[in-house]
PyMOL CGO cylinders between C-alpha atoms (Angstrom):
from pymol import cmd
from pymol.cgo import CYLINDER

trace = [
    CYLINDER, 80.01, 88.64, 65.40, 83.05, 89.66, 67.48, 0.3, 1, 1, 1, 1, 1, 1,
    CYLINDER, 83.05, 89.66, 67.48, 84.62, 86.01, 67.06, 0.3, 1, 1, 1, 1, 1, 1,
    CYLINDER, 84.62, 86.01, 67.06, 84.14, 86.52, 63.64, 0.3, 1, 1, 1, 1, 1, 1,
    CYLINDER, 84.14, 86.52, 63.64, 86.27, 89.58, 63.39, 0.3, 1, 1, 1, 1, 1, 1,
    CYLINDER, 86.27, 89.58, 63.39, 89.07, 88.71, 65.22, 0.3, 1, 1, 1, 1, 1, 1,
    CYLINDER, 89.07, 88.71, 65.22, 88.87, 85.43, 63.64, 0.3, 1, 1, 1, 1, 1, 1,
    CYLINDER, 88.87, 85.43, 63.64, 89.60, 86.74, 60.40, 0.3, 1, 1, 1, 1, 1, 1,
    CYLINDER, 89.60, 86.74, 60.40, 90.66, 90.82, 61.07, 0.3, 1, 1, 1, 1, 1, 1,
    CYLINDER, 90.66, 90.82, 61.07, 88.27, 92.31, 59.92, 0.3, 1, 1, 1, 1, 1, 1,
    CYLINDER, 88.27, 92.31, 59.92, 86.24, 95.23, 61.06, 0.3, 1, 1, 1, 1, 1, 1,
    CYLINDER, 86.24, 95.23, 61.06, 82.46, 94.56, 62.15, 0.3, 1, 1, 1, 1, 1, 1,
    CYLINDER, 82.46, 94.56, 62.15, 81.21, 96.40, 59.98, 0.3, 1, 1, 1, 1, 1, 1,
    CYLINDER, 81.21, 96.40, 59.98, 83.01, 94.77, 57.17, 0.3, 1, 1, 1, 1, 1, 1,
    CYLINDER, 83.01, 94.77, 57.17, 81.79, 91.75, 58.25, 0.3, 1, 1, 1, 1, 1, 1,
    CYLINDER, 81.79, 91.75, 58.25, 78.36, 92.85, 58.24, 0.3, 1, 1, 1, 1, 1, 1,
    CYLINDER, 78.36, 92.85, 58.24, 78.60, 93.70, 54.81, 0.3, 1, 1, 1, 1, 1, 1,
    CYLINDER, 78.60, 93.70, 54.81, 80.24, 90.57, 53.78, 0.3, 1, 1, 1, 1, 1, 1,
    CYLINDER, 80.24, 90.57, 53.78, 77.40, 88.10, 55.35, 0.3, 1, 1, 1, 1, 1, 1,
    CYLINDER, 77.40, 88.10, 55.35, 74.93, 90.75, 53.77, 0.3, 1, 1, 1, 1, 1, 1,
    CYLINDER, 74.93, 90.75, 53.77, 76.03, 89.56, 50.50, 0.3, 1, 1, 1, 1, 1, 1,
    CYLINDER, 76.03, 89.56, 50.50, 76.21, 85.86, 51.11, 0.3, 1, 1, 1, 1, 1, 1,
    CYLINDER, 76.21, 85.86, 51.11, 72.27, 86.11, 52.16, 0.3, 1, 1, 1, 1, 1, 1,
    CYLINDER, 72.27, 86.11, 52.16, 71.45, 87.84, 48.88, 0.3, 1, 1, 1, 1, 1, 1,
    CYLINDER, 71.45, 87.84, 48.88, 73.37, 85.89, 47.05, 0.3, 1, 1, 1, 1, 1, 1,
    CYLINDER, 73.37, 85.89, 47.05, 72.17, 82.55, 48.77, 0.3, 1, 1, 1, 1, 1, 1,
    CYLINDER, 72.17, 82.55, 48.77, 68.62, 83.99, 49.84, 0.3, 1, 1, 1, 1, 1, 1,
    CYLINDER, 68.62, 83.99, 49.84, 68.91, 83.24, 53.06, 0.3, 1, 1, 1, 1, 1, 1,
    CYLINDER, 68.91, 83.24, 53.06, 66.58, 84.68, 55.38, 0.3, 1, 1, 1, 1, 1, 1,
    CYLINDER, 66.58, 84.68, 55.38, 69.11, 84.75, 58.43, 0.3, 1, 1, 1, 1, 1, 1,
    CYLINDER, 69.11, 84.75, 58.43, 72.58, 83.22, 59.24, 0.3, 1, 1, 1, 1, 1, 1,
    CYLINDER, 72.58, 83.22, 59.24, 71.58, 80.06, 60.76, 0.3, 1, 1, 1, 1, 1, 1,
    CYLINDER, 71.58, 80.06, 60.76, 69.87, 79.80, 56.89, 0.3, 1, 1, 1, 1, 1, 1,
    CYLINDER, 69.87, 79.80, 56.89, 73.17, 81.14, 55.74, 0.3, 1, 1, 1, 1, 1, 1,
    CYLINDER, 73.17, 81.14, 55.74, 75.13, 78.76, 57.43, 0.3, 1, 1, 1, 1, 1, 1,
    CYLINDER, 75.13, 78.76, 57.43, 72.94, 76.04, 56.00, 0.3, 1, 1, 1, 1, 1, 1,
    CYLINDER, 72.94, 76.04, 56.00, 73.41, 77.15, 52.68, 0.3, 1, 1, 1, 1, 1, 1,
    CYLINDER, 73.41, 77.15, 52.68, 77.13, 77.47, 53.12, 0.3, 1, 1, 1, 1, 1, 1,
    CYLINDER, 77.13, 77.47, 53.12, 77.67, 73.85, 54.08, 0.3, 1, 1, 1, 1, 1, 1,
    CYLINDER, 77.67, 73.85, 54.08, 75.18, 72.67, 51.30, 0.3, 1, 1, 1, 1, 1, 1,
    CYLINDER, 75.18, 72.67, 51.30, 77.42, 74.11, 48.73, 0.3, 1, 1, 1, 1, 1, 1,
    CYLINDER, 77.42, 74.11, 48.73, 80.70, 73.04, 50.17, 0.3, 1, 1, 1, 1, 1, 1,
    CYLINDER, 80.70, 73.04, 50.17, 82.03, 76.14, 51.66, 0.3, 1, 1, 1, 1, 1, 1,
    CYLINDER, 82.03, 76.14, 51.66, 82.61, 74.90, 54.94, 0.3, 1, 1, 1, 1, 1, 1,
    CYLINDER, 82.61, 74.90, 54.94, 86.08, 73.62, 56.02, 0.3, 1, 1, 1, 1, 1, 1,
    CYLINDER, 86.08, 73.62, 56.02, 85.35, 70.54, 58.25, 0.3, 1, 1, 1, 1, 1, 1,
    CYLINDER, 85.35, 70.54, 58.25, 89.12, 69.97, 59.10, 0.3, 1, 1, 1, 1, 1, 1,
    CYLINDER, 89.12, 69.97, 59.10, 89.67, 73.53, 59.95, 0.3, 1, 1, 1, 1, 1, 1,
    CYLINDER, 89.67, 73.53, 59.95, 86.72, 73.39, 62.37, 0.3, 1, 1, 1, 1, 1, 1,
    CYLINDER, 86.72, 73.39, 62.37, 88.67, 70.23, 63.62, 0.3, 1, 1, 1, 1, 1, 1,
    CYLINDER, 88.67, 70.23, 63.62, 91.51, 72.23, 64.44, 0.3, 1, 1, 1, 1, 1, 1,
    CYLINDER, 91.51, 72.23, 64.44, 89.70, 74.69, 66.85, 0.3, 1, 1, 1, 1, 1, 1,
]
cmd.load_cgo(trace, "trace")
């Protein structure tokens, strides 16, 4: 989770809350599911992950 916050300056906490969300709103069980769920509805940038 601490790539994740300095990724996009945020505090962990806040990020916490944010992927907290996402799972309800997905329900996801976990963020592997999350993640899963993310790139079935498009919400992934492939050409940004390029770029790393």
């Amino acid at each position: 989770m601490q790539t994740i916050t300095k990724l996009v300056f945020l505090s962990e906490r806040a990020v916490h809350d944010h992927i907290a969300v996402l799972k309800q709103t997905t329900g996801a069980k976990n963020q592997f599911s999350l993640g899963a769920e993310a790139a079935k509805r498009g919400w992934l940038d492939e050409e940004e992950e390029k770029r790393r």
